[in-house]
C-alpha atoms as one frame of an Amber mdcrd trajectory, in Angstrom:
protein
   0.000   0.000   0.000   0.720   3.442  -0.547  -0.539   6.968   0.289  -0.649
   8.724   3.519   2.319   8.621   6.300   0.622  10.029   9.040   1.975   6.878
  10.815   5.604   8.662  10.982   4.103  11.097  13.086   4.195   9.472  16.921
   2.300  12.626  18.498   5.115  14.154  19.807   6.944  16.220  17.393  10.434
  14.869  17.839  12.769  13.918  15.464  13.074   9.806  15.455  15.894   8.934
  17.161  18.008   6.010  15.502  17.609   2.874  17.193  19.792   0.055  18.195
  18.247  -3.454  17.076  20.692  -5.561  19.021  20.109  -7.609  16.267  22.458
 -10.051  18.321  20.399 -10.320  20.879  16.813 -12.410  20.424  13.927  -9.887
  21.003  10.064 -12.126  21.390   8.540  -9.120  18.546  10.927 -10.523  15.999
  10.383 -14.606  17.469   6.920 -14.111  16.804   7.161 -12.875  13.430   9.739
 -15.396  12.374   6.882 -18.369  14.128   4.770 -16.450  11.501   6.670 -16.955
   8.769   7.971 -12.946   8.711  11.518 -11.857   7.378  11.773  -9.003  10.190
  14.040 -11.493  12.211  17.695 -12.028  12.423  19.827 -15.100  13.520  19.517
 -14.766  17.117  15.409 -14.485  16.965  15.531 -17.801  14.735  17.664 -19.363
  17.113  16.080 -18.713  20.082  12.310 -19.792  18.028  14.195 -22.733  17.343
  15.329 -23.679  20.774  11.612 -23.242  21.957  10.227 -25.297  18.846  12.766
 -27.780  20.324  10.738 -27.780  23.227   7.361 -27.286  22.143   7.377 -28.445
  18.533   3.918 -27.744  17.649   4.911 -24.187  18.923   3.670 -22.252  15.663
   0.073 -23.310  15.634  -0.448 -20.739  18.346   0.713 -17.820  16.748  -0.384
 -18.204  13.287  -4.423 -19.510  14.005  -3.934 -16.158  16.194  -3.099 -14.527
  13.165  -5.795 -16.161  11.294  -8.405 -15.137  13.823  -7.365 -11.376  13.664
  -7.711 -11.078  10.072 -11.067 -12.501  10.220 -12.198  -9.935  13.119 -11.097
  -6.829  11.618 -13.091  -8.624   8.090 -16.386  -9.029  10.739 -15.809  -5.600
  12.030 -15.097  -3.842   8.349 -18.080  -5.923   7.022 -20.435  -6.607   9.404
 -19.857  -4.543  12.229 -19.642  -1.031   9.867 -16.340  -0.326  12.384 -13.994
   2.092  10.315 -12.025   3.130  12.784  -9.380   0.719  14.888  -6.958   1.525
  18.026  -4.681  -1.712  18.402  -3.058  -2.038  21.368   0.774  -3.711  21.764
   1.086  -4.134  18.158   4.280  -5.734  17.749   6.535  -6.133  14.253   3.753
  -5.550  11.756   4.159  -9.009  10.228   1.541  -8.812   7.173  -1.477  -9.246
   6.898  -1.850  -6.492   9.506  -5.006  -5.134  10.851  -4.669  -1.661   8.780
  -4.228  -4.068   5.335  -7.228  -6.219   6.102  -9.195  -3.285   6.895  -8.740
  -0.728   4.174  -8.751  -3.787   1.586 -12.186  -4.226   2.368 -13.047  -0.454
   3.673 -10.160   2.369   2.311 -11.161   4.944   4.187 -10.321   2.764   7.579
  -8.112   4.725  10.297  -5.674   2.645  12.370  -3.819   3.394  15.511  -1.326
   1.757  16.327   0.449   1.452  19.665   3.660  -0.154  21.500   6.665   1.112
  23.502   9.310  -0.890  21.862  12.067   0.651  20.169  12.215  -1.848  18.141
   8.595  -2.352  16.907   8.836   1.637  16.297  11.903   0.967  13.909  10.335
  -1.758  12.214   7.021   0.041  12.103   8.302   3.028  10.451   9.899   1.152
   7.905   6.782  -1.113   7.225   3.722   1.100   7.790   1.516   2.825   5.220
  -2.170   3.448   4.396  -4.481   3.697   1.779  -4.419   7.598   0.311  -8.488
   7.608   1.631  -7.388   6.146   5.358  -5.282   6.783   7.631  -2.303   5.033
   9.663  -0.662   6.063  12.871   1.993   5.023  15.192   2.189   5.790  18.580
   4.974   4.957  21.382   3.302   4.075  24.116   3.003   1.848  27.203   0.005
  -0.534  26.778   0.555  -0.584  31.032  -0.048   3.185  31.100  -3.185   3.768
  29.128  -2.963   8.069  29.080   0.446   7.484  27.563  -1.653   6.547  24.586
  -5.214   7.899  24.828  -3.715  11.388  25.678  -1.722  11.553  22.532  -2.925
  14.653  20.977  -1.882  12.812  17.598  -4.690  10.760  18.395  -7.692  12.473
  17.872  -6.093  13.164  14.475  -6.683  10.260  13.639  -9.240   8.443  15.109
 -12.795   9.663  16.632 -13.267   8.705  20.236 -17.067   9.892  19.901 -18.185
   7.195  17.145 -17.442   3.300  17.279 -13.819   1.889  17.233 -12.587  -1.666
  16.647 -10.285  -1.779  19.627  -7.492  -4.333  19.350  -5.808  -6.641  22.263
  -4.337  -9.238  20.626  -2.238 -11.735  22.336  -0.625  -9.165  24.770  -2.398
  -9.398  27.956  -0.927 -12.739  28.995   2.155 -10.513  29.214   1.002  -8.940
  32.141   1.964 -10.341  35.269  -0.723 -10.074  37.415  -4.434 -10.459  35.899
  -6.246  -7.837  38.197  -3.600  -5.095  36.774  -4.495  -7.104  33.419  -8.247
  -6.173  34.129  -7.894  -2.484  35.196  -5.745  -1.729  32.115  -8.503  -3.765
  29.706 -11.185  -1.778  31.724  -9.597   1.444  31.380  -9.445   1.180  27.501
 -13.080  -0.185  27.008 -13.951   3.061  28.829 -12.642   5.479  26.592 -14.163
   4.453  23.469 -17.871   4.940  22.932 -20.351   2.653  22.783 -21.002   0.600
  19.582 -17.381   0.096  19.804 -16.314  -3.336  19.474 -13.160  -5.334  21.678
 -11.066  -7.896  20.064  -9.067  -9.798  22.616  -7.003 -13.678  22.565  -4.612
 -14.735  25.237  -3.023 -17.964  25.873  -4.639 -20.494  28.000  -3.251 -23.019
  30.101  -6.201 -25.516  30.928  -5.599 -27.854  27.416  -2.011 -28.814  27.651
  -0.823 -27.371  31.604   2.386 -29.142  30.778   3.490 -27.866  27.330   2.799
 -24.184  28.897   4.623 -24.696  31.565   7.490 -25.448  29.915   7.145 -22.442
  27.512   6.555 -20.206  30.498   9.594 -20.965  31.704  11.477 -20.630  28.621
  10.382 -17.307  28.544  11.066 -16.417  32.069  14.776 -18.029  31.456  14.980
 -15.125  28.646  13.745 -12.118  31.180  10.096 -12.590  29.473   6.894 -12.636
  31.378   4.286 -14.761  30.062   1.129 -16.135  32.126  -1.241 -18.154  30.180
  -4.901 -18.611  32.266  -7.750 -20.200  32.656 -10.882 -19.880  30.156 -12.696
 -18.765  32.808 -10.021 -16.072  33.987  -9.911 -14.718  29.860 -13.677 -14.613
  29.755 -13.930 -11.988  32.536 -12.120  -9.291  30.454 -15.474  -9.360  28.084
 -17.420  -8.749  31.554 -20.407  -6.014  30.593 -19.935  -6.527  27.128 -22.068
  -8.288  24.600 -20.447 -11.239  23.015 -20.824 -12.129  19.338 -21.257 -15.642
  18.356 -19.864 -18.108  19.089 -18.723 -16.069  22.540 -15.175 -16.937  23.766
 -13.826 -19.130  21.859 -10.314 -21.277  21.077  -9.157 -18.610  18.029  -8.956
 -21.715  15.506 -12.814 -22.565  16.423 -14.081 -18.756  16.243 -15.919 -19.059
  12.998 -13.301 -20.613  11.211 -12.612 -20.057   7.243 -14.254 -22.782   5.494
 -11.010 -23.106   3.406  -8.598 -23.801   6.401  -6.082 -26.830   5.486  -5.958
 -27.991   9.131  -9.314 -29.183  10.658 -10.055 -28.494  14.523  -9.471 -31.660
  17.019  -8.864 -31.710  20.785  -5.152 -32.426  19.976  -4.866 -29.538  17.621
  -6.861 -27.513  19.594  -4.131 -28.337  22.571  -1.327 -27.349  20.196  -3.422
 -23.758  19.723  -4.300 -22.961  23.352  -5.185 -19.821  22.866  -8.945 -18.252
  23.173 -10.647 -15.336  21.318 -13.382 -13.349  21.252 -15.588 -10.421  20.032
 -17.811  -8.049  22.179 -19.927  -4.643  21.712 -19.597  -2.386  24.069 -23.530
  -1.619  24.556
Protein backbone atom coordinates (compact mmCIF):
# COMPACT_ATOMS: atom_id res chain seq x y z
CA UNK A 1 0.00 0.00 0.00
CA UNK A 2 0.72 3.44 -0.55
CA UNK A 3 -0.54 6.97 0.29
CA UNK A 4 -0.65 8.72 3.52
CA UNK A 5 2.32 8.62 6.30
CA UNK A 6 0.62 10.03 9.04
CA UNK A 7 1.97 6.88 10.82
CA UNK A 8 5.60 8.66 10.98
CA UNK A 9 4.10 11.10 13.09
CA UNK A 10 4.20 9.47 16.92
CA UNK A 11 2.30 12.63 18.50
CA UNK A 12 5.12 14.15 19.81
CA UNK A 13 6.94 16.22 17.39
CA UNK A 14 10.43 14.87 17.84
CA UNK A 15 12.77 13.92 15.46
CA UNK A 16 13.07 9.81 15.45
CA UNK A 17 15.89 8.93 17.16
CA UNK A 18 18.01 6.01 15.50
CA UNK A 19 17.61 2.87 17.19
CA UNK A 20 19.79 0.06 18.20
CA UNK A 21 18.25 -3.45 17.08
CA UNK A 22 20.69 -5.56 19.02
CA UNK A 23 20.11 -7.61 16.27
CA UNK A 24 22.46 -10.05 18.32
CA UNK A 25 20.40 -10.32 20.88
CA UNK A 26 16.81 -12.41 20.42
CA UNK A 27 13.93 -9.89 21.00
CA UNK A 28 10.06 -12.13 21.39
CA UNK A 29 8.54 -9.12 18.55
CA UNK A 30 10.93 -10.52 16.00
CA UNK A 31 10.38 -14.61 17.47
CA UNK A 32 6.92 -14.11 16.80
CA UNK A 33 7.16 -12.88 13.43
CA UNK A 34 9.74 -15.40 12.37
CA UNK A 35 6.88 -18.37 14.13
CA UNK A 36 4.77 -16.45 11.50
CA UNK A 37 6.67 -16.96 8.77
CA UNK A 38 7.97 -12.95 8.71
CA UNK A 39 11.52 -11.86 7.38
CA UNK A 40 11.77 -9.00 10.19
CA UNK A 41 14.04 -11.49 12.21
CA UNK A 42 17.70 -12.03 12.42
CA UNK A 43 19.83 -15.10 13.52
CA UNK A 44 19.52 -14.77 17.12
CA UNK A 45 15.41 -14.48 16.96
CA UNK A 46 15.53 -17.80 14.73
CA UNK A 47 17.66 -19.36 17.11
CA UNK A 48 16.08 -18.71 20.08
CA UNK A 49 12.31 -19.79 18.03
CA UNK A 50 14.20 -22.73 17.34
CA UNK A 51 15.33 -23.68 20.77
CA UNK A 52 11.61 -23.24 21.96
CA UNK A 53 10.23 -25.30 18.85
CA UNK A 54 12.77 -27.78 20.32
CA UNK A 55 10.74 -27.78 23.23
CA UNK A 56 7.36 -27.29 22.14
CA UNK A 57 7.38 -28.45 18.53
CA UNK A 58 3.92 -27.74 17.65
CA UNK A 59 4.91 -24.19 18.92
CA UNK A 60 3.67 -22.25 15.66
CA UNK A 61 0.07 -23.31 15.63
CA UNK A 62 -0.45 -20.74 18.35
CA UNK A 63 0.71 -17.82 16.75
CA UNK A 64 -0.38 -18.20 13.29
CA UNK A 65 -4.42 -19.51 14.01
CA UNK A 66 -3.93 -16.16 16.19
CA UNK A 67 -3.10 -14.53 13.16
CA UNK A 68 -5.80 -16.16 11.29
CA UNK A 69 -8.40 -15.14 13.82
CA UNK A 70 -7.37 -11.38 13.66
CA UNK A 71 -7.71 -11.08 10.07
CA UNK A 72 -11.07 -12.50 10.22
CA UNK A 73 -12.20 -9.94 13.12
CA UNK A 74 -11.10 -6.83 11.62
CA UNK A 75 -13.09 -8.62 8.09
CA UNK A 76 -16.39 -9.03 10.74
CA UNK A 77 -15.81 -5.60 12.03
CA UNK A 78 -15.10 -3.84 8.35
CA UNK A 79 -18.08 -5.92 7.02
CA UNK A 80 -20.44 -6.61 9.40
CA UNK A 81 -19.86 -4.54 12.23
CA UNK A 82 -19.64 -1.03 9.87
CA UNK A 83 -16.34 -0.33 12.38
CA UNK A 84 -13.99 2.09 10.31
CA UNK A 85 -12.03 3.13 12.78
CA UNK A 86 -9.38 0.72 14.89
CA UNK A 87 -6.96 1.53 18.03
CA UNK A 88 -4.68 -1.71 18.40
CA UNK A 89 -3.06 -2.04 21.37
CA UNK A 90 0.77 -3.71 21.76
CA UNK A 91 1.09 -4.13 18.16
CA UNK A 92 4.28 -5.73 17.75
CA UNK A 93 6.53 -6.13 14.25
CA UNK A 94 3.75 -5.55 11.76
CA UNK A 95 4.16 -9.01 10.23
CA UNK A 96 1.54 -8.81 7.17
CA UNK A 97 -1.48 -9.25 6.90
CA UNK A 98 -1.85 -6.49 9.51
CA UNK A 99 -5.01 -5.13 10.85
CA UNK A 100 -4.67 -1.66 8.78
CA UNK A 101 -4.23 -4.07 5.34
CA UNK A 102 -7.23 -6.22 6.10
CA UNK A 103 -9.20 -3.28 6.89
CA UNK A 104 -8.74 -0.73 4.17
CA UNK A 105 -8.75 -3.79 1.59
CA UNK A 106 -12.19 -4.23 2.37
CA UNK A 107 -13.05 -0.45 3.67
CA UNK A 108 -10.16 2.37 2.31
CA UNK A 109 -11.16 4.94 4.19
CA UNK A 110 -10.32 2.76 7.58
CA UNK A 111 -8.11 4.73 10.30
CA UNK A 112 -5.67 2.65 12.37
CA UNK A 113 -3.82 3.39 15.51
CA UNK A 114 -1.33 1.76 16.33
CA UNK A 115 0.45 1.45 19.67
CA UNK A 116 3.66 -0.15 21.50
CA UNK A 117 6.66 1.11 23.50
CA UNK A 118 9.31 -0.89 21.86
CA UNK A 119 12.07 0.65 20.17
CA UNK A 120 12.22 -1.85 18.14
CA UNK A 121 8.60 -2.35 16.91
CA UNK A 122 8.84 1.64 16.30
CA UNK A 123 11.90 0.97 13.91
CA UNK A 124 10.34 -1.76 12.21
CA UNK A 125 7.02 0.04 12.10
CA UNK A 126 8.30 3.03 10.45
CA UNK A 127 9.90 1.15 7.91
CA UNK A 128 6.78 -1.11 7.22
CA UNK A 129 3.72 1.10 7.79
CA UNK A 130 1.52 2.83 5.22
CA UNK A 131 -2.17 3.45 4.40
CA UNK A 132 -4.48 3.70 1.78
CA UNK A 133 -4.42 7.60 0.31
CA UNK A 134 -8.49 7.61 1.63
CA UNK A 135 -7.39 6.15 5.36
CA UNK A 136 -5.28 6.78 7.63
CA UNK A 137 -2.30 5.03 9.66
CA UNK A 138 -0.66 6.06 12.87
CA UNK A 139 1.99 5.02 15.19
CA UNK A 140 2.19 5.79 18.58
CA UNK A 141 4.97 4.96 21.38
CA UNK A 142 3.30 4.07 24.12
CA UNK A 143 3.00 1.85 27.20
CA UNK A 144 0.00 -0.53 26.78
CA UNK A 145 0.56 -0.58 31.03
CA UNK A 146 -0.05 3.18 31.10
CA UNK A 147 -3.18 3.77 29.13
CA UNK A 148 -2.96 8.07 29.08
CA UNK A 149 0.45 7.48 27.56
CA UNK A 150 -1.65 6.55 24.59
CA UNK A 151 -5.21 7.90 24.83
CA UNK A 152 -3.72 11.39 25.68
CA UNK A 153 -1.72 11.55 22.53
CA UNK A 154 -2.93 14.65 20.98
CA UNK A 155 -1.88 12.81 17.60
CA UNK A 156 -4.69 10.76 18.40
CA UNK A 157 -7.69 12.47 17.87
CA UNK A 158 -6.09 13.16 14.47
CA UNK A 159 -6.68 10.26 13.64
CA UNK A 160 -9.24 8.44 15.11
CA UNK A 161 -12.80 9.66 16.63
CA UNK A 162 -13.27 8.70 20.24
CA UNK A 163 -17.07 9.89 19.90
CA UNK A 164 -18.19 7.19 17.14
CA UNK A 165 -17.44 3.30 17.28
CA UNK A 166 -13.82 1.89 17.23
CA UNK A 167 -12.59 -1.67 16.65
CA UNK A 168 -10.29 -1.78 19.63
CA UNK A 169 -7.49 -4.33 19.35
CA UNK A 170 -5.81 -6.64 22.26
CA UNK A 171 -4.34 -9.24 20.63
CA UNK A 172 -2.24 -11.73 22.34
CA UNK A 173 -0.62 -9.16 24.77
CA UNK A 174 -2.40 -9.40 27.96
CA UNK A 175 -0.93 -12.74 28.99
CA UNK A 176 2.15 -10.51 29.21
CA UNK A 177 1.00 -8.94 32.14
CA UNK A 178 1.96 -10.34 35.27
CA UNK A 179 -0.72 -10.07 37.41
CA UNK A 180 -4.43 -10.46 35.90
CA UNK A 181 -6.25 -7.84 38.20
CA UNK A 182 -3.60 -5.09 36.77
CA UNK A 183 -4.50 -7.10 33.42
CA UNK A 184 -8.25 -6.17 34.13
CA UNK A 185 -7.89 -2.48 35.20
CA UNK A 186 -5.74 -1.73 32.11
CA UNK A 187 -8.50 -3.76 29.71
CA UNK A 188 -11.19 -1.78 31.72
CA UNK A 189 -9.60 1.44 31.38
CA UNK A 190 -9.45 1.18 27.50
CA UNK A 191 -13.08 -0.18 27.01
CA UNK A 192 -13.95 3.06 28.83
CA UNK A 193 -12.64 5.48 26.59
CA UNK A 194 -14.16 4.45 23.47
CA UNK A 195 -17.87 4.94 22.93
CA UNK A 196 -20.35 2.65 22.78
CA UNK A 197 -21.00 0.60 19.58
CA UNK A 198 -17.38 0.10 19.80
CA UNK A 199 -16.31 -3.34 19.47
CA UNK A 200 -13.16 -5.33 21.68
CA UNK A 201 -11.07 -7.90 20.06
CA UNK A 202 -9.07 -9.80 22.62
CA UNK A 203 -7.00 -13.68 22.56
CA UNK A 204 -4.61 -14.73 25.24
CA UNK A 205 -3.02 -17.96 25.87
CA UNK A 206 -4.64 -20.49 28.00
CA UNK A 207 -3.25 -23.02 30.10
CA UNK A 208 -6.20 -25.52 30.93
CA UNK A 209 -5.60 -27.85 27.42
CA UNK A 210 -2.01 -28.81 27.65
CA UNK A 211 -0.82 -27.37 31.60
CA UNK A 212 2.39 -29.14 30.78
CA UNK A 213 3.49 -27.87 27.33
CA UNK A 214 2.80 -24.18 28.90
CA UNK A 215 4.62 -24.70 31.57
CA UNK A 216 7.49 -25.45 29.91
CA UNK A 217 7.14 -22.44 27.51
CA UNK A 218 6.55 -20.21 30.50
CA UNK A 219 9.59 -20.96 31.70
CA UNK A 220 11.48 -20.63 28.62
CA UNK A 221 10.38 -17.31 28.54
CA UNK A 222 11.07 -16.42 32.07
CA UNK A 223 14.78 -18.03 31.46
CA UNK A 224 14.98 -15.13 28.65
CA UNK A 225 13.75 -12.12 31.18
CA UNK A 226 10.10 -12.59 29.47
CA UNK A 227 6.89 -12.64 31.38
CA UNK A 228 4.29 -14.76 30.06
CA UNK A 229 1.13 -16.13 32.13
CA UNK A 230 -1.24 -18.15 30.18
CA UNK A 231 -4.90 -18.61 32.27
CA UNK A 232 -7.75 -20.20 32.66
CA UNK A 233 -10.88 -19.88 30.16
CA UNK A 234 -12.70 -18.76 32.81
CA UNK A 235 -10.02 -16.07 33.99
CA UNK A 236 -9.91 -14.72 29.86
CA UNK A 237 -13.68 -14.61 29.75
CA UNK A 238 -13.93 -11.99 32.54
CA UNK A 239 -12.12 -9.29 30.45
CA UNK A 240 -15.47 -9.36 28.08
CA UNK A 241 -17.42 -8.75 31.55
CA UNK A 242 -20.41 -6.01 30.59
CA UNK A 243 -19.93 -6.53 27.13
CA UNK A 244 -22.07 -8.29 24.60
CA UNK A 245 -20.45 -11.24 23.01
CA UNK A 246 -20.82 -12.13 19.34
CA UNK A 247 -21.26 -15.64 18.36
CA UNK A 248 -19.86 -18.11 19.09
CA UNK A 249 -18.72 -16.07 22.54
CA UNK A 250 -15.17 -16.94 23.77
CA UNK A 251 -13.83 -19.13 21.86
CA UNK A 252 -10.31 -21.28 21.08
CA UNK A 253 -9.16 -18.61 18.03
CA UNK A 254 -8.96 -21.71 15.51
CA UNK A 255 -12.81 -22.56 16.42
CA UNK A 256 -14.08 -18.76 16.24
CA UNK A 257 -15.92 -19.06 13.00
CA UNK A 258 -13.30 -20.61 11.21
CA UNK A 259 -12.61 -20.06 7.24
CA UNK A 260 -14.25 -22.78 5.49
CA UNK A 261 -11.01 -23.11 3.41
CA UNK A 262 -8.60 -23.80 6.40
CA UNK A 263 -6.08 -26.83 5.49
CA UNK A 264 -5.96 -27.99 9.13
CA UNK A 265 -9.31 -29.18 10.66
CA UNK A 266 -10.06 -28.49 14.52
CA UNK A 267 -9.47 -31.66 17.02
CA UNK A 268 -8.86 -31.71 20.79
CA UNK A 269 -5.15 -32.43 19.98
CA UNK A 270 -4.87 -29.54 17.62
CA UNK A 271 -6.86 -27.51 19.59
CA UNK A 272 -4.13 -28.34 22.57
CA UNK A 273 -1.33 -27.35 20.20
CA UNK A 274 -3.42 -23.76 19.72
CA UNK A 275 -4.30 -22.96 23.35
CA UNK A 276 -5.18 -19.82 22.87
CA UNK A 277 -8.95 -18.25 23.17
CA UNK A 278 -10.65 -15.34 21.32
CA UNK A 279 -13.38 -13.35 21.25
CA UNK A 280 -15.59 -10.42 20.03
CA UNK A 281 -17.81 -8.05 22.18
CA UNK A 282 -19.93 -4.64 21.71
CA UNK A 283 -19.60 -2.39 24.07
CA UNK A 284 -23.53 -1.62 24.56
Amino acid sequence: MTGSTDWMNQGQGAKAEPVDLNTDRPHPARVYDYMLGGKDNFAADRKAAEEALAVNPTGRAGPLENRAFMVRAVRYLTAQAGIRQFLDIGTGIPTSPNVHEVAQSSAPSSRIVYADNDPIVLAHARALMSSTPEGKTLYIDGDMREPDSILGVPALSGVLDLGQPVGLMLIAVLHLIEDVQEAYGYLRRYVAAVPPGSYLVLTHLSDELAPERLRKVSESFRQRGMTLVPRSKAEIERFFDGLDLVEPGVELVNRWRPDPAATRPSDPAYDAEVSIYGGIARKP
